[in-house]
Short mmCIF file of the C-alpha atoms (twelve columns), coordinates in Angstrom:
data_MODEL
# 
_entry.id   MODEL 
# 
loop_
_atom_site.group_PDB 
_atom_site.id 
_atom_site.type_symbol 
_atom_site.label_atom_id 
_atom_site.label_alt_id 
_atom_site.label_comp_id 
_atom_site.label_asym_id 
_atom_site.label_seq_id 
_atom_site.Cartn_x 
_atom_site.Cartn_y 
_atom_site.Cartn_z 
_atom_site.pdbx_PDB_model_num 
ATOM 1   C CA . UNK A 1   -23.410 -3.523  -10.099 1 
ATOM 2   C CA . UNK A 2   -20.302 -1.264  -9.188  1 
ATOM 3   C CA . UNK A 3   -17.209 -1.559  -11.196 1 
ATOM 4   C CA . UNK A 4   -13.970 -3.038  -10.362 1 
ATOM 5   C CA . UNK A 5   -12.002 -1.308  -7.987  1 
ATOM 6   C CA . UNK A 6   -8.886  -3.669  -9.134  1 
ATOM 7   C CA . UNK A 7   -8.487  -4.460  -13.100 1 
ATOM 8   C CA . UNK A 8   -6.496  -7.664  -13.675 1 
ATOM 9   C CA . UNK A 9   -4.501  -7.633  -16.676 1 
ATOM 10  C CA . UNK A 10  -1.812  -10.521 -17.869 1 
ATOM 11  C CA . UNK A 11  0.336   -10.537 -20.394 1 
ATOM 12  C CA . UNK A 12  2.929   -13.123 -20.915 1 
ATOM 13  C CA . UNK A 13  4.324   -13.909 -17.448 1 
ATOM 14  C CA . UNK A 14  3.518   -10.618 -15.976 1 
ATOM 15  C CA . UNK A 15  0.206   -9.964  -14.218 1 
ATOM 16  C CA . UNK A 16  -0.837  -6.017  -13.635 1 
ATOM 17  C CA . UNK A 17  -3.006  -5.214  -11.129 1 
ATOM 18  C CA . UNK A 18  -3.913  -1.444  -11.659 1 
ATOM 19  C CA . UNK A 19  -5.887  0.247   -8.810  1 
ATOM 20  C CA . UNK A 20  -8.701  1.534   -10.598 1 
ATOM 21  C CA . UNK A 21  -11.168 4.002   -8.741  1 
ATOM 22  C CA . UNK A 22  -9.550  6.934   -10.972 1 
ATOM 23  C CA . UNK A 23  -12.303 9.339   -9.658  1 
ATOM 24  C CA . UNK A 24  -11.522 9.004   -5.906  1 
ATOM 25  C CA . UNK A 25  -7.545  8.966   -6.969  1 
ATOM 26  C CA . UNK A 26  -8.006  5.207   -6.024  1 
ATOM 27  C CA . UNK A 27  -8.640  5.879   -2.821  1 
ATOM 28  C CA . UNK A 28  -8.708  2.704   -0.782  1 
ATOM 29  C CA . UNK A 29  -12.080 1.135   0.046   1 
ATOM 30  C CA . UNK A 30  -13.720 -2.439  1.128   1 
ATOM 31  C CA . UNK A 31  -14.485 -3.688  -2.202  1 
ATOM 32  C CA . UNK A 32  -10.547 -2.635  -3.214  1 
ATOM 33  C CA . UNK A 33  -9.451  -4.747  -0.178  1 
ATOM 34  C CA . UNK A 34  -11.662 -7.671  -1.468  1 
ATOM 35  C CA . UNK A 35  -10.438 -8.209  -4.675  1 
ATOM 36  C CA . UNK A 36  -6.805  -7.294  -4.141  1 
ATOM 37  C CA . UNK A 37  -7.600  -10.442 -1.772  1 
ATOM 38  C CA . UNK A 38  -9.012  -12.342 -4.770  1 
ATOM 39  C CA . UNK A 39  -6.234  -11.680 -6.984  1 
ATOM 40  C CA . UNK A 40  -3.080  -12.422 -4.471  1 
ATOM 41  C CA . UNK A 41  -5.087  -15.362 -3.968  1 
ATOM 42  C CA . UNK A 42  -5.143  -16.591 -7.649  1 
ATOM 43  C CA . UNK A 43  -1.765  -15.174 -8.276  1 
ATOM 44  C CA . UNK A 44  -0.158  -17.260 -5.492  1 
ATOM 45  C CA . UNK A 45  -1.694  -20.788 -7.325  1 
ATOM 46  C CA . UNK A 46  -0.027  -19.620 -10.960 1 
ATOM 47  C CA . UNK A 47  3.027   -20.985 -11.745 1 
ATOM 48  C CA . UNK A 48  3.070   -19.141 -15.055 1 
ATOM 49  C CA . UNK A 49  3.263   -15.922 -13.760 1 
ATOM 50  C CA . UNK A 50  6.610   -14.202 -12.445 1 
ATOM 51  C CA . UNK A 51  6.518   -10.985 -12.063 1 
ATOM 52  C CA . UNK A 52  3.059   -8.948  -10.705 1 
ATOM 53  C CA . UNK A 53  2.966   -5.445  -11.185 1 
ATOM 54  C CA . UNK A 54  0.869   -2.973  -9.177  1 
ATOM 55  C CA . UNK A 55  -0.057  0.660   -10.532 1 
ATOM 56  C CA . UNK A 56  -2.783  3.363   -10.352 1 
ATOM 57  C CA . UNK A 57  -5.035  4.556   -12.743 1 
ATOM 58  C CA . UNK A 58  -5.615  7.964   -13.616 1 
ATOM 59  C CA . UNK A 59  -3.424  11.184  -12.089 1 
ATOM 60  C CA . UNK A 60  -2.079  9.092   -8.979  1 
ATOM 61  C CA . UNK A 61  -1.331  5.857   -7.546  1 
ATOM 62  C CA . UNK A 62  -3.603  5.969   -4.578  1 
ATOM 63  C CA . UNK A 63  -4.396  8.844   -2.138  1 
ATOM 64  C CA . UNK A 64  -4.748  6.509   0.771   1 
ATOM 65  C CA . UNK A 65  -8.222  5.589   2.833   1 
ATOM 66  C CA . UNK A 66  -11.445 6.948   1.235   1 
ATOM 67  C CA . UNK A 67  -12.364 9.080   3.956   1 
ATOM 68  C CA . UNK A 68  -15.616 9.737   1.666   1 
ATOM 69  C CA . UNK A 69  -16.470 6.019   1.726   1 
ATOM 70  C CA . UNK A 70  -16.697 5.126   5.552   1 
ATOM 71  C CA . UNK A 71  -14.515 2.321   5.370   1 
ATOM 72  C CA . UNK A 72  -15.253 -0.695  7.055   1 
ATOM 73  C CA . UNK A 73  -18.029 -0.939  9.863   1 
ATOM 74  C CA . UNK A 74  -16.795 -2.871  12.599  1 
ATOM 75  C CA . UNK A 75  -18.839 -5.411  14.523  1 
ATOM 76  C CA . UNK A 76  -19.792 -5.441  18.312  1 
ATOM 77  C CA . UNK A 77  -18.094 -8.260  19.060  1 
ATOM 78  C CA . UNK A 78  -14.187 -8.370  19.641  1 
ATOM 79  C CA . UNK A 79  -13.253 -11.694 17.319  1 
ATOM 80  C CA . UNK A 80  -15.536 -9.775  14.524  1 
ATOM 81  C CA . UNK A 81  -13.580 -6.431  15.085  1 
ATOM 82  C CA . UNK A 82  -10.511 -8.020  14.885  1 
ATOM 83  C CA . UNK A 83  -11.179 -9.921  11.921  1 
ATOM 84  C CA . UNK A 84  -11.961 -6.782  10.051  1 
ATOM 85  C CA . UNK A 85  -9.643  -4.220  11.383  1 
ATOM 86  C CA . UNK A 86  -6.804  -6.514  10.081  1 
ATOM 87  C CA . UNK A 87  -7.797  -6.982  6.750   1 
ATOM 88  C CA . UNK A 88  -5.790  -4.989  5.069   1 
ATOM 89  C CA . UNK A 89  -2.632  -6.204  7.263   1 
ATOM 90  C CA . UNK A 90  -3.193  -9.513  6.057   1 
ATOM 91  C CA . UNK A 91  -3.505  -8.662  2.626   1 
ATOM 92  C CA . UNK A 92  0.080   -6.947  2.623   1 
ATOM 93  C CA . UNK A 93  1.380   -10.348 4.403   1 
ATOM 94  C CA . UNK A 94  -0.296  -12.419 1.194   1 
ATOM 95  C CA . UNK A 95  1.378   -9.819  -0.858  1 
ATOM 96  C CA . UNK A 96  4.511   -10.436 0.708   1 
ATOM 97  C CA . UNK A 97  4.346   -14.361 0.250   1 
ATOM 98  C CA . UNK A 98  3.606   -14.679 -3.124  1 
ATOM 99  C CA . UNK A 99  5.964   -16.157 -5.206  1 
ATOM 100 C CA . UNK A 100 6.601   -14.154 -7.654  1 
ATOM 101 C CA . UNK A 101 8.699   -10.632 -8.139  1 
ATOM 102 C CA . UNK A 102 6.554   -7.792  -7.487  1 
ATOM 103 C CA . UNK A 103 7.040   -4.450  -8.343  1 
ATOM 104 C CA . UNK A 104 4.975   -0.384  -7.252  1 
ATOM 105 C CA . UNK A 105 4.995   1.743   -9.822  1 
ATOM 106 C CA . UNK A 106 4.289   4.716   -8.631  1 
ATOM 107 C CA . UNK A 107 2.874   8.521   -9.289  1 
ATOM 108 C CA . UNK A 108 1.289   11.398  -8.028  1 
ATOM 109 C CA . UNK A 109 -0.147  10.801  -4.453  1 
ATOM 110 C CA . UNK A 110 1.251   8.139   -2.691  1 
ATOM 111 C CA . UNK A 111 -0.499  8.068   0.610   1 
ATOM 112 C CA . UNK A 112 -1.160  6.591   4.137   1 
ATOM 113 C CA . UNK A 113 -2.457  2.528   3.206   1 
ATOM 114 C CA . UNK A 114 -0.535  3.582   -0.336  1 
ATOM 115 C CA . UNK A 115 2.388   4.016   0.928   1 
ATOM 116 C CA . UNK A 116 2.126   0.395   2.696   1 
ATOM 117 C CA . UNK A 117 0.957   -1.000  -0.591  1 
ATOM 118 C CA . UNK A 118 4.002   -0.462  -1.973  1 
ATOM 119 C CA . UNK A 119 6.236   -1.030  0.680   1 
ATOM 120 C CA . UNK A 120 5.168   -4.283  0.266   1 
ATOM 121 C CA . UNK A 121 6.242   -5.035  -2.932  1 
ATOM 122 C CA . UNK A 122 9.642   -6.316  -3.381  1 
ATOM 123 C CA . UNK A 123 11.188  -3.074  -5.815  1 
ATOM 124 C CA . UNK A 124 9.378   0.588   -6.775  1 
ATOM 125 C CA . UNK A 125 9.542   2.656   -9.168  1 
ATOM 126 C CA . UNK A 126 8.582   6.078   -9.157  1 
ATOM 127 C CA . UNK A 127 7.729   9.524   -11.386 1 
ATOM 128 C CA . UNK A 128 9.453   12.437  -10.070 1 
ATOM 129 C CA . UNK A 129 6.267   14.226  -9.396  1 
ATOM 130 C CA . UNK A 130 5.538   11.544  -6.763  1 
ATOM 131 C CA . UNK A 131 4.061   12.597  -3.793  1 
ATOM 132 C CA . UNK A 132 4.247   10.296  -0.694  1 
ATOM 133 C CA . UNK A 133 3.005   11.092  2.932   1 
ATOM 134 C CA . UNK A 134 1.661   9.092   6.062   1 
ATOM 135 C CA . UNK A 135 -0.834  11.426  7.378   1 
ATOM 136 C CA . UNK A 136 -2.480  8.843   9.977   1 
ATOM 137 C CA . UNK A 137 -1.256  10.300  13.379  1 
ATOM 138 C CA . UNK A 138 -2.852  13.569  12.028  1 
ATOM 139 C CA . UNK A 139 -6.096  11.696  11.393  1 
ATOM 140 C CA . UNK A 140 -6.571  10.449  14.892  1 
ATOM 141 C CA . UNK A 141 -4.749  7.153   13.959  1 
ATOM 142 C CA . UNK A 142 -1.221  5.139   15.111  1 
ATOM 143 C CA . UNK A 143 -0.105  3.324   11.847  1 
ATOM 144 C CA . UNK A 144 -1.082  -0.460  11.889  1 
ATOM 145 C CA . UNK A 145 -1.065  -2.716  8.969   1 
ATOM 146 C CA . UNK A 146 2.414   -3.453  10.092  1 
ATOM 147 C CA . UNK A 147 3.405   0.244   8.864   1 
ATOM 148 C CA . UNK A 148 6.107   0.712   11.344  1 
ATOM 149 C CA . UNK A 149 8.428   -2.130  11.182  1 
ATOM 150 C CA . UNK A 150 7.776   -1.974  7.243   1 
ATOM 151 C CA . UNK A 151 8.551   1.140   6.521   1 
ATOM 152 C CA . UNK A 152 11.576  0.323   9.529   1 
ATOM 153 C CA . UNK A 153 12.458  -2.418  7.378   1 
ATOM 154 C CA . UNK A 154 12.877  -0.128  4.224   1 
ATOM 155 C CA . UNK A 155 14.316  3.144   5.154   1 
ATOM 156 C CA . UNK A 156 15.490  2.642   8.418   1 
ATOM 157 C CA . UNK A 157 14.226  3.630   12.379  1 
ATOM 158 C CA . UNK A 158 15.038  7.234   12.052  1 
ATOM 159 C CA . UNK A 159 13.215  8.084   8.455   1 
ATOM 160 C CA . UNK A 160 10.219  6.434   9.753   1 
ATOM 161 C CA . UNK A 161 10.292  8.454   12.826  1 
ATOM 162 C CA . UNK A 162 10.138  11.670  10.397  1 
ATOM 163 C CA . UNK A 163 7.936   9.921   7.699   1 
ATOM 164 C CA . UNK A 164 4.988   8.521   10.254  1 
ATOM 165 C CA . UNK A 165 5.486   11.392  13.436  1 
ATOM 166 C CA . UNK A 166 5.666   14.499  11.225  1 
ATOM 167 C CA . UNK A 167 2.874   13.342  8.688   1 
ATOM 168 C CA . UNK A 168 5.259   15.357  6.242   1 
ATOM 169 C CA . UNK A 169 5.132   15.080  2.166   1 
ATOM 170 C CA . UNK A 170 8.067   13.226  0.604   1 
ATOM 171 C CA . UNK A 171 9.108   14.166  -2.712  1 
ATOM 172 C CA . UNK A 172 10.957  12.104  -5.391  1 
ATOM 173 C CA . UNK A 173 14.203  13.075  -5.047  1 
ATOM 174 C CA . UNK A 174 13.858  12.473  -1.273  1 
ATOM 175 C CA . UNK A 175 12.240  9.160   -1.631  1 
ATOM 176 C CA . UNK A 176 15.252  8.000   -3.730  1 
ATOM 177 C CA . UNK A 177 17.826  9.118   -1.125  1 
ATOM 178 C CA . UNK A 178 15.698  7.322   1.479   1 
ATOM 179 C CA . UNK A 179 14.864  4.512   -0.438  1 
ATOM 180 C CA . UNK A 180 11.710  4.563   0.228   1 
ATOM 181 C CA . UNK A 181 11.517  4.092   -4.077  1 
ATOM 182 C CA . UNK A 182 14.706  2.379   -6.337  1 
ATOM 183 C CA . UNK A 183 14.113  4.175   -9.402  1 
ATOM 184 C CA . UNK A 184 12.914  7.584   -9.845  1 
ATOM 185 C CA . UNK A 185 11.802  8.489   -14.197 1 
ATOM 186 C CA . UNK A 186 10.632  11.928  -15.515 1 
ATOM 187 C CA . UNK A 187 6.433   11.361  -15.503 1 
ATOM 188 C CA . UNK A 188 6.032   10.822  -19.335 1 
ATOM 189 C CA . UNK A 189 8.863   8.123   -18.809 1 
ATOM 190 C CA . UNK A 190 7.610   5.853   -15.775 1 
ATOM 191 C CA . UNK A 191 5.598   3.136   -18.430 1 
ATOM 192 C CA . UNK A 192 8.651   3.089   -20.366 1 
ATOM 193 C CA . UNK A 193 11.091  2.598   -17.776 1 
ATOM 194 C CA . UNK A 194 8.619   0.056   -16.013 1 
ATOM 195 C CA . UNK A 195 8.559   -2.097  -18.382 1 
ATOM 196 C CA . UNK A 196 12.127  -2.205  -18.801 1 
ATOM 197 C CA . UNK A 197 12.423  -3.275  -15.361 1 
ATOM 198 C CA . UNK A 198 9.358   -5.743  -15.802 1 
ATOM 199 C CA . UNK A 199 11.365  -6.898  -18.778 1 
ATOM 200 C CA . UNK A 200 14.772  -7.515  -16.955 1 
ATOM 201 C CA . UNK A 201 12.805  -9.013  -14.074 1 
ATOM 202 C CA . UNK A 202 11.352  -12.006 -16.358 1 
ATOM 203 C CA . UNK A 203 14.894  -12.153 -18.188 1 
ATOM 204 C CA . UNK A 204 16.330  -13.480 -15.016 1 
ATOM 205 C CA . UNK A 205 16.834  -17.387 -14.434 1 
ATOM 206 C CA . UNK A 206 13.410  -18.446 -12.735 1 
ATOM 207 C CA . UNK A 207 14.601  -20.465 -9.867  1 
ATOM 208 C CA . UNK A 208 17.471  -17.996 -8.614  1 
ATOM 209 C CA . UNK A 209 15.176  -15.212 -8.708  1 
ATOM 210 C CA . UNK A 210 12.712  -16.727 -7.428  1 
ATOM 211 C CA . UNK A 211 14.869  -17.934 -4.516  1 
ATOM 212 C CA . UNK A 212 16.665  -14.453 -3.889  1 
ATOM 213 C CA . UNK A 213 13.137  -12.665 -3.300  1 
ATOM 214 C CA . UNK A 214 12.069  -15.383 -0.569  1 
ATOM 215 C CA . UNK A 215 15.581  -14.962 0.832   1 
ATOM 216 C CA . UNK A 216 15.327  -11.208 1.270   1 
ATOM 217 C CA . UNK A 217 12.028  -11.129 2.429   1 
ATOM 218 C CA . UNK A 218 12.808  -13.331 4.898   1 
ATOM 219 C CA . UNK A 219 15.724  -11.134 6.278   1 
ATOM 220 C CA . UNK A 220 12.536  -8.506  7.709   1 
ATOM 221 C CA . UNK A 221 10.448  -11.127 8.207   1 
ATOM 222 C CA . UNK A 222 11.384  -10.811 12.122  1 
ATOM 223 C CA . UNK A 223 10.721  -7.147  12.078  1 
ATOM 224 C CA . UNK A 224 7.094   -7.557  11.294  1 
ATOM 225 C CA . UNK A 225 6.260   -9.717  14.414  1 
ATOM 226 C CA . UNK A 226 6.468   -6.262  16.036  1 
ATOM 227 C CA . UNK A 227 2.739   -6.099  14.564  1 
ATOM 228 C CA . UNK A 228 0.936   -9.007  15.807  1 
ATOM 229 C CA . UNK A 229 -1.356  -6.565  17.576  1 
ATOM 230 C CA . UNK A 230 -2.147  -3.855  15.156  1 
ATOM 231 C CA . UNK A 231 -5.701  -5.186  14.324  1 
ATOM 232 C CA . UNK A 232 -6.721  -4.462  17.813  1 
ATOM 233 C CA . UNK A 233 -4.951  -1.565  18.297  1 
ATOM 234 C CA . UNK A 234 -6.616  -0.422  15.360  1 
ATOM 235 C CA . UNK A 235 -9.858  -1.829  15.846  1 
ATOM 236 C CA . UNK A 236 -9.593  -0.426  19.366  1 
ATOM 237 C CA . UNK A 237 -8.794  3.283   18.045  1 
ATOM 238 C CA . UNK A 238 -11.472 3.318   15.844  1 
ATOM 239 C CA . UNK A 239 -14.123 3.453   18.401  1 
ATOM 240 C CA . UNK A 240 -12.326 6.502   20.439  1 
ATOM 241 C CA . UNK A 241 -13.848 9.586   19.908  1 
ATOM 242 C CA . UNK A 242 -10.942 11.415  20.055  1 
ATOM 243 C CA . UNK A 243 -10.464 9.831   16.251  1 
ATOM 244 C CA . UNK A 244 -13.380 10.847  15.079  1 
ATOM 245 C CA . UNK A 245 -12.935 14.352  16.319  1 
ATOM 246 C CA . UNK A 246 -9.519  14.592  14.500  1 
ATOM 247 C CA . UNK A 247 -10.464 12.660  11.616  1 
ATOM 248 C CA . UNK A 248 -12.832 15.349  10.940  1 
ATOM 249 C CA . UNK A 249 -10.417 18.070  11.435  1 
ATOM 250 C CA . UNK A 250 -8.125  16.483  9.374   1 
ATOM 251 C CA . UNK A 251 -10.914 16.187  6.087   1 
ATOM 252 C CA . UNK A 252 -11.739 20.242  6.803   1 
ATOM 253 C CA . UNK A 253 -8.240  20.904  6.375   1 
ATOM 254 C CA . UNK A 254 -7.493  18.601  3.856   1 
ATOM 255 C CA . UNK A 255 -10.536 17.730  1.740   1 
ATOM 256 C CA . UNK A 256 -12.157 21.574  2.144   1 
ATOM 257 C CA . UNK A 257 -15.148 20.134  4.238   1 
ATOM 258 C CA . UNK A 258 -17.007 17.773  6.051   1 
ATOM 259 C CA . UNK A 259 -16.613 14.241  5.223   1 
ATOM 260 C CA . UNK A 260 -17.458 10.966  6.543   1 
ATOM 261 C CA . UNK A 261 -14.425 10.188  9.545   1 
ATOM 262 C CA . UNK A 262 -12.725 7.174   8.830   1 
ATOM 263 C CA . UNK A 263 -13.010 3.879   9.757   1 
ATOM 264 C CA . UNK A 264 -10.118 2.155   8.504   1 
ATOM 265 C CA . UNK A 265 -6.968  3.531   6.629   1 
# 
């Protein structure tokens, strides 16, 4: 039986859900996608929890697709394909809907799917060694999940021009100027200074917090309709061989060999 790519942890009124394929740098697979479905889906029926947290085991948050893995296989027929190009899209949207506070705390890599993970959530925190890039267009891929008017949403039209076109690195310091992250910690402070956040999070009357998240959220909601397509654009893109060609350029560059291309990021 393979382990848990996703360890559930509550304490209190805070749930943790730590990304937990420390070997692969949590690199994003089917079986994470699953049971980060599993757990919004319990999370959004449990009044007693207020605040969900999301981390990464190990030396980073998550280094984006597992181009090792060979991500999802798609099936022949277009309402199967679309179905499972867009499951990670919808899992951001049931991210995005649940009802309590949630919070990225983030380290090392930060990267492509990552980087959406956490854009998700309603506040991030970061360790200055943080590492974030959107490396898709360099793969072969346009960004779906809703990537674009997410990240549009969060740092603006121009920064996601430079963030998505460029495929560049963003460091801490730039990530807090962009606000692409809200807090930025020295590395051996980030559990510390989580918590404290966690901790003033949960302090907060229930009901007004509660309401103030929906109400923000709902001020991007519009931008996100933008994406109503992106499973078929991506499902679409996936079966170009033009992807595959630069998919595997990208891992030679990247990864220092041959690796299987990707089929979802």
């Amino acid at each position: 039986m393979n382990a848990r790519a996703v360890r559930v942890d509550i304490s209190g009124a805070v749930c943790t859900i730590t990304l937990n394929r420390p070997d692969r740098l949590n690199a994003m697979n089917e079986q994470m996608c699953t049971e980060l479905h599993e757990s919004t889906g319990m999370l959004a029926e449990d009044p007693a929890i207020r605040v969900v947290v999301i981390a990464g085991e190990g030396r980073s948050f998550s280094a984006g697709a597992d181009l090792r893995d060979g991500g999802v296989i798609l099936p022949d027929d277009w309402a199967g394909r679309r179905r499972a190009a867009g499951r990670w899209q919808r899992l951001l949207d049931r991210l995005e809907a649940l009802p309590q506070a949630t919070v990225a705390v983030l380290h090392g890599h930060v990267v492509g799917g990552a980087v959406l993970l956490a854009a998700a959530c309603d506040l991030r925190i970061a360790a200055q060694d943080v590492a974030i890039a959107v490396p898709e267009v360099a793969i072969g891929l346009p960004l779906t999940w809703g990537g674009i008017p997410r990240l549009v949403r969060e740092i603006g039209l121009s920064r996601t021009r430079d963030l998505v076109m460029t495929g560049r690195t963003v460091g801490g310091e730039e990530a807090l100027a962009w606000g692409l992250v809200h807090r930025l910690v020295p590395p051996g402070q980030l559990g510390d200074a989580a918590d404290s956040l966690v901790t003033d999070l949960v302090a907060m009357p229930e009901v007004p917090l509660a309401l103030t998240c929906a109400s923000l959220r709902a001020l991007g909601r519009d931008l996100l309709t933008a994406s109503w397509a992106d499973a078929d654009l991506l499902a679409w893109t996936l079966r170009e061989p033009g992807t595959a060609t630069a998919a595997q350029a990208y891992t030679q560059r990247h990864l220092g060999g041959p690796r299987t291309p990707p089929r979802q990021t």
